[in-house]
C-alpha positions in Angstrom: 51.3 45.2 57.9 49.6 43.9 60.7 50.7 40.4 62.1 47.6 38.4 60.6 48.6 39.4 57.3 51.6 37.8 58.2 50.5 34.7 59.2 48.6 34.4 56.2 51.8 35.6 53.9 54.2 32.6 55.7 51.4 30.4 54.9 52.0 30.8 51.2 55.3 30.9 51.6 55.1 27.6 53.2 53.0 26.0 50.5 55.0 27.3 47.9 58.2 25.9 49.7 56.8 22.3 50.3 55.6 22.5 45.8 59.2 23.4 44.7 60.3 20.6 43.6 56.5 19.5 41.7 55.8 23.1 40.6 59.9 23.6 39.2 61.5 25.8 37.2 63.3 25.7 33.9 66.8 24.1 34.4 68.5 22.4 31.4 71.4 19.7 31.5 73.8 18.8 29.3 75.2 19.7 26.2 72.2 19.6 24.7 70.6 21.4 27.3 67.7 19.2 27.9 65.1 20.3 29.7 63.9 19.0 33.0 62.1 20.8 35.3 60.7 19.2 38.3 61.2 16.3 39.9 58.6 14.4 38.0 60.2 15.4 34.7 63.6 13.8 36.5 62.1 10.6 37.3 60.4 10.2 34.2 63.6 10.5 32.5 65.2 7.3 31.0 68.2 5.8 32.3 69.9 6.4 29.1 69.7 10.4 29.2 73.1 11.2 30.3 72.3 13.6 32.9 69.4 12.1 34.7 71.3 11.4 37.8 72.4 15.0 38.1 69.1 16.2 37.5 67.5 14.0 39.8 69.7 14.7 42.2 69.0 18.2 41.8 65.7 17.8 42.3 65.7 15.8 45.2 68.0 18.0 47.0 65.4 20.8 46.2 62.3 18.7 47.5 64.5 18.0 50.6 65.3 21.7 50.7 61.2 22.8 50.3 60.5 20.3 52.9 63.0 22.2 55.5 61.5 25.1 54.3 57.9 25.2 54.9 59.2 23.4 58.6 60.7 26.9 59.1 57.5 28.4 57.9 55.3 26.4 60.3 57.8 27.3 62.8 57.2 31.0 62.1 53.6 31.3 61.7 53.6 29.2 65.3 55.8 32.2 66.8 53.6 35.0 65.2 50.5 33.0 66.7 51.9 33.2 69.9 53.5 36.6 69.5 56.6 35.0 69.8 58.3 37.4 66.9 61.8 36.6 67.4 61.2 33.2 67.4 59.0 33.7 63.6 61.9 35.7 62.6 64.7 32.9 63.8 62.3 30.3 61.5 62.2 33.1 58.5 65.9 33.9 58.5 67.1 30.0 58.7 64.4 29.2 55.6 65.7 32.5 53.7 69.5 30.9 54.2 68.3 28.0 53.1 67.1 29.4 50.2 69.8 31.1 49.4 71.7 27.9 48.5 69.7 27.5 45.4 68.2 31.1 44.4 70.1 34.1 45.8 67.3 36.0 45.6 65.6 34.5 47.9 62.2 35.4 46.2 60.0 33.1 49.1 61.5 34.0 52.2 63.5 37.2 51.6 60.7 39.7 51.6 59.0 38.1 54.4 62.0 38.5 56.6 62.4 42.1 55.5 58.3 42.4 56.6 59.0 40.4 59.7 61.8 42.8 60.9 59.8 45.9 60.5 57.6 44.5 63.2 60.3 44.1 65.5 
């Protein structure tokens, strides 16, 4: 992988981070296990639904979360513009940890870093 396809990968990566919290996923609260799966699902929650604090909450920590994200992203494709890898690969590794909090997986950033460090 050459380091254009790169830059075009983080790119994605960063979009995707930044639309977490509006694309979502399927989370369910409660002992009814409600679904609500973004943060505009959250919001548009009444105040009597028991859990809507811990959902929004949730959500919000994950919008904050995208938000650090894609900052490590920009960061990144910045140092693999300037063919500053280590520095792409400092910005891929924090957004991967970050990521980690929430998904261990780390389906965004995990495979990036693993591309990343080939190059080095």
């Amino acid at each position: 992988m050459d380091t254009k396809e790169l830059i075009a990968e983080v790119a994605k990566a960063t979009e995707e981070a930044s639309n977490w919290a509006v694309v979502g996923w399927e989370m369910r609260w409660g002992m009814n296990q409600v679904p609500v799966n973004s943060l505009k699902e959250a919001q548009a929650k009444p105040a009597t639904f028991v859990n809507r604090q811990e959902a929004l909450s949730y959500w919000t920590d994950i919008e904050q979360i995208g938000a650090e994200c894609a900052a490590c992203g920009e960061k990144a494709k910045k140092g693999l513009e300037t063919g500053d890898l280590q520095a792409a690969a400092n910005a891929i590794y924090f957004a991967k940890f970050t990521e980690k909090k929430f998904n261990k997986a780390t389906p965004t950033w995990g495979a990036l870093s693993d591309k990343l460090h080939a190059l080095l």
